[in-house]
C-alpha positions as CSV (number, residue, x, y, z in Angstrom):
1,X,-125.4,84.3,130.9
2,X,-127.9,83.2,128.2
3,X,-128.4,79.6,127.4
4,X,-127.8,78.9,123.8
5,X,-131.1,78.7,123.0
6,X,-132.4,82.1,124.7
7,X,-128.8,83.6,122.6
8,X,-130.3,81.5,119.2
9,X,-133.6,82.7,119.5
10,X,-132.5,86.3,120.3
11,X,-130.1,86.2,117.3
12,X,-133.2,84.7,115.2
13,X,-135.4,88.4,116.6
14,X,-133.1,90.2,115.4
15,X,-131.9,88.9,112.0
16,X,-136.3,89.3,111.2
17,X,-136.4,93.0,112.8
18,X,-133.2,93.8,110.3
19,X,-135.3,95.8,107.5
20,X,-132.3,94.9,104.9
21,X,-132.1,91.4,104.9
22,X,-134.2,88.5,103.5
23,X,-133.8,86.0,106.9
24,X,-136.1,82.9,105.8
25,X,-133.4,80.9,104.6
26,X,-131.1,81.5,107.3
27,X,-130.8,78.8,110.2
28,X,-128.8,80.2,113.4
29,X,-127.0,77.6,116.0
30,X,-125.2,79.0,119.2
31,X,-122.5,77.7,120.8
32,X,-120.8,78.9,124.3
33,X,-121.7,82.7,122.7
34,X,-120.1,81.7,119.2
35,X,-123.2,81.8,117.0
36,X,-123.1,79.9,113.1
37,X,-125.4,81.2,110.4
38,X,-126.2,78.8,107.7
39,X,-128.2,78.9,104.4
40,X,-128.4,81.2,102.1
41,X,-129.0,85.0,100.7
42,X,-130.0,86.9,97.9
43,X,-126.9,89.2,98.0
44,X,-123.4,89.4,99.5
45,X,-124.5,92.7,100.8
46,X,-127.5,90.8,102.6
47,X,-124.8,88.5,103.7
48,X,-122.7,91.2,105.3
49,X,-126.0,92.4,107.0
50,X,-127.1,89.3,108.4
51,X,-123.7,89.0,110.0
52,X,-124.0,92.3,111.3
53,X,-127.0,91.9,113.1
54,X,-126.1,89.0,114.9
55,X,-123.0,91.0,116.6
56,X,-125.3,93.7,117.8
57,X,-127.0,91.0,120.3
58,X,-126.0,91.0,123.6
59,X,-124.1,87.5,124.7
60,X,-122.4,87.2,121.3
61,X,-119.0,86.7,121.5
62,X,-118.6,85.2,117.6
63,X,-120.1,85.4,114.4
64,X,-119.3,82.2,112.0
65,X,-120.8,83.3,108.7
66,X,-121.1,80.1,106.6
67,X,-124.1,82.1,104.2
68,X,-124.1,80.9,100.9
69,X,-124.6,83.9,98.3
70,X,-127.4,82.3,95.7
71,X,-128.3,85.5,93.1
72,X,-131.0,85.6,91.2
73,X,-131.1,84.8,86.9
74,X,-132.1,88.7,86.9
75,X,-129.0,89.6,89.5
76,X,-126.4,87.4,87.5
77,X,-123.9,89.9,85.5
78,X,-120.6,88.7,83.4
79,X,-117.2,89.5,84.9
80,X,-116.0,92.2,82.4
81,X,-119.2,94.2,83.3
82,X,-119.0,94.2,87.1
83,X,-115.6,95.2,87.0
84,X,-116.6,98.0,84.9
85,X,-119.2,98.8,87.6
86,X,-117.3,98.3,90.3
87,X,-114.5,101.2,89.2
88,X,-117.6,103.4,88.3
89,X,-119.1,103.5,91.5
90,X,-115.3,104.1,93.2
91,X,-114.6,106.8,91.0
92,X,-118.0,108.1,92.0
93,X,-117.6,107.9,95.6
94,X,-114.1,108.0,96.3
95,X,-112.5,110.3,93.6
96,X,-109.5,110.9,95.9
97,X,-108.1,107.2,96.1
98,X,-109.6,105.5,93.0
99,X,-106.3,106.2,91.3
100,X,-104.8,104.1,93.6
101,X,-107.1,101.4,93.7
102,X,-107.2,98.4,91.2
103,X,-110.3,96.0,90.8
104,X,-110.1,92.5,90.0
105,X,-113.1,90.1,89.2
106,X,-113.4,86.4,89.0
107,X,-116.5,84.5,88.9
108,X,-118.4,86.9,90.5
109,X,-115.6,87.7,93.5
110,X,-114.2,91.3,93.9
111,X,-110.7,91.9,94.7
112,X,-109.1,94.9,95.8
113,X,-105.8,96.2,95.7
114,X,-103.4,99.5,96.0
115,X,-102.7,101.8,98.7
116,X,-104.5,104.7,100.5
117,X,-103.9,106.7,103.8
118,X,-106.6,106.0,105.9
119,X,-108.1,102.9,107.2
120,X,-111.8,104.7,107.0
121,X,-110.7,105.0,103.5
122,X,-110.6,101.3,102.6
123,X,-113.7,100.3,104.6
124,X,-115.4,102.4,102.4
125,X,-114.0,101.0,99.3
126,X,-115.5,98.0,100.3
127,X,-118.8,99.5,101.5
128,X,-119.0,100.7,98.0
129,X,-118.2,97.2,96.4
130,X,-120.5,95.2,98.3
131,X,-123.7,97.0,97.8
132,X,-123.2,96.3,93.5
133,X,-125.5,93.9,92.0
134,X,-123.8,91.0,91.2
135,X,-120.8,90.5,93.9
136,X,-120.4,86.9,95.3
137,X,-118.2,87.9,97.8
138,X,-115.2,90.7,98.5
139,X,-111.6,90.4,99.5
140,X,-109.8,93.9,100.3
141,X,-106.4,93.3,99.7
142,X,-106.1,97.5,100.1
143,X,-102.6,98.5,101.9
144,X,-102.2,101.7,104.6
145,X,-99.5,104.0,103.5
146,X,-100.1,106.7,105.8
147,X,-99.0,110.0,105.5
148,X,-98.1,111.0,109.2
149,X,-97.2,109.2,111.9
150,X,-98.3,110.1,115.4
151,X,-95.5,110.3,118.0
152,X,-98.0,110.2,120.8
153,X,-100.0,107.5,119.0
154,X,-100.9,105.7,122.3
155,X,-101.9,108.2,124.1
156,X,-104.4,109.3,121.7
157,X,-105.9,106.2,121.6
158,X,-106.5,105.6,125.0
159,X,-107.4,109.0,125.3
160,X,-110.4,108.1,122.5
161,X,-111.3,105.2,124.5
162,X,-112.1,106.8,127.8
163,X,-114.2,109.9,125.6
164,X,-116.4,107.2,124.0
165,X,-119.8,106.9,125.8
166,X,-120.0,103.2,124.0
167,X,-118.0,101.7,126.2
168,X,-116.3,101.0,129.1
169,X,-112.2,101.5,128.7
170,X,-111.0,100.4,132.1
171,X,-110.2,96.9,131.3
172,X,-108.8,97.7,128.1
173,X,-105.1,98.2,127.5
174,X,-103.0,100.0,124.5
175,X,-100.1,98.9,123.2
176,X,-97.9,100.5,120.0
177,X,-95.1,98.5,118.3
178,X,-93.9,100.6,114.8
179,X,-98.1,101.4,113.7
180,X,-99.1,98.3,115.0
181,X,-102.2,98.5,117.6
182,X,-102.3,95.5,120.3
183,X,-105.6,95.5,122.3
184,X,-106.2,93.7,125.0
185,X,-108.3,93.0,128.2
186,X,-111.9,92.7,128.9
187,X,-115.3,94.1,127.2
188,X,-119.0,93.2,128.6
189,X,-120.2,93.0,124.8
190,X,-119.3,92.8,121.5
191,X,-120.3,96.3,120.5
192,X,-118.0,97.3,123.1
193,X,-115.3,95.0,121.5
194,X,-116.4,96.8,118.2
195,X,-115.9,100.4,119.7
196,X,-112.6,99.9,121.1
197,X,-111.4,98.7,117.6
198,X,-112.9,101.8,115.9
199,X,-111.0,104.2,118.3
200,X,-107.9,102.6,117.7
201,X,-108.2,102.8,113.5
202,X,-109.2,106.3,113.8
203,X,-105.4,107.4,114.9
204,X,-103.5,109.1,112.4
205,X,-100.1,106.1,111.8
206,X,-102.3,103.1,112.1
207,X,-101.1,100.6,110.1
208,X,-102.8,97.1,111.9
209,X,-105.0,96.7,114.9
210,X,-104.7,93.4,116.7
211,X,-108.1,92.6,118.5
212,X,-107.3,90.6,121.6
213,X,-109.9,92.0,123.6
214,X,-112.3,89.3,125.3
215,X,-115.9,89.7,125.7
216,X,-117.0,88.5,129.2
217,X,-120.6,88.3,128.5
């Protein structure tokens, strides 16, 4: 197991070898495998990034992403107009769902809303959102209203678990209750963690997926 300075300064490698972030004004602490980033960024996408890259190291078992989001005089842009962008680039990249997807701005924040049928479907909606000039920060408020409903829904998850080459799904278990995913048991690393969540969103009737899976280190 990694002290926390060997998991810091690994964390600290990897935020500088990340060609999409600014890292100079980011300090990193680690914890027990709980690792805080403090400072700030250009961007809430850099933010996003940042937080990102400190999950792909092996030993982390938490992110705490206290980044402040400081934009530049030439990034600032009013309410009204991001909003404005903000539906553009949905109806752009999403033409299916962007009827049924409001946008609300305040101060800088993006807030979604409405309903689609996919879960991949409002990951990208925020995907989309993050990446515009101007965004402080993102809450997607989107709801799942699926259109089927698997009757074998467990079964197909753990059957998606044990095909990924990501992971290993032995010490993970499935449980269903009405769309709702429980998973639980034990992964050896947090992109493991992250695989087994993917699998279980990518079931057709997924409404939630509650993580409970540990990551041993």
């Amino acid at each position: 197991m990694k002290t926390n300075n060997e998991l810091r300064s690994d964390v600290e490698a990897e935020l500088s070898w990340s060609p999409d972030l600014d890292e100079k004004n980011i300090a990193v602490k680690a914890d027990n495998g709980v690792v805080t980033l403090t400072g700030y960024v250009g961007s809430y996408f850099e933010k996003t990034r940042a937080e990102i890259a400190a999950k792909r190291v092996a030993g982390v078992a938490g992110v705490a992403n206290d980044l402040e989001v400081r934009l530049a005089d030439r990034d600032a842009i009013s309410d009204p107009d991001l909003a404005r962008q903000a539906v553009a680039a949905i109806r752009l990249q999403l033409p299916e769902v962007a009827a049924t997807v409001k946008v609300l701005v305040e101060r800088g924040q993006v807030t979604l809303e409405g309903e689609v049928a996919w879960h991949f479907q409002r990951d990208m909606l925020e995907d989309v959102v993050r990446q515009l000039r101007g965004v402080l920060g993102v809450a997607n408020l989107i709801r799942l209203k699926p259109r089927i409903v698997a009757a074998d829904i467990k079964r197909s998850i753990t059957r998606a678990l044990h095909r990924s080459a990501q992971l290993d799904a032995n010490g993970i278990s499935v449980e269903v209750d009405s769309g709702q995913i429980i998973l639980r048991g034990n992964v050896r690393n947090w992109n493991e963690r992250e695989e087994a969540v993917k699998a279980a969103w990518s079931a057709p009737g997924v409404t939630v997926v509650r993580n409970e899976i540990r990551v041993s280190g």
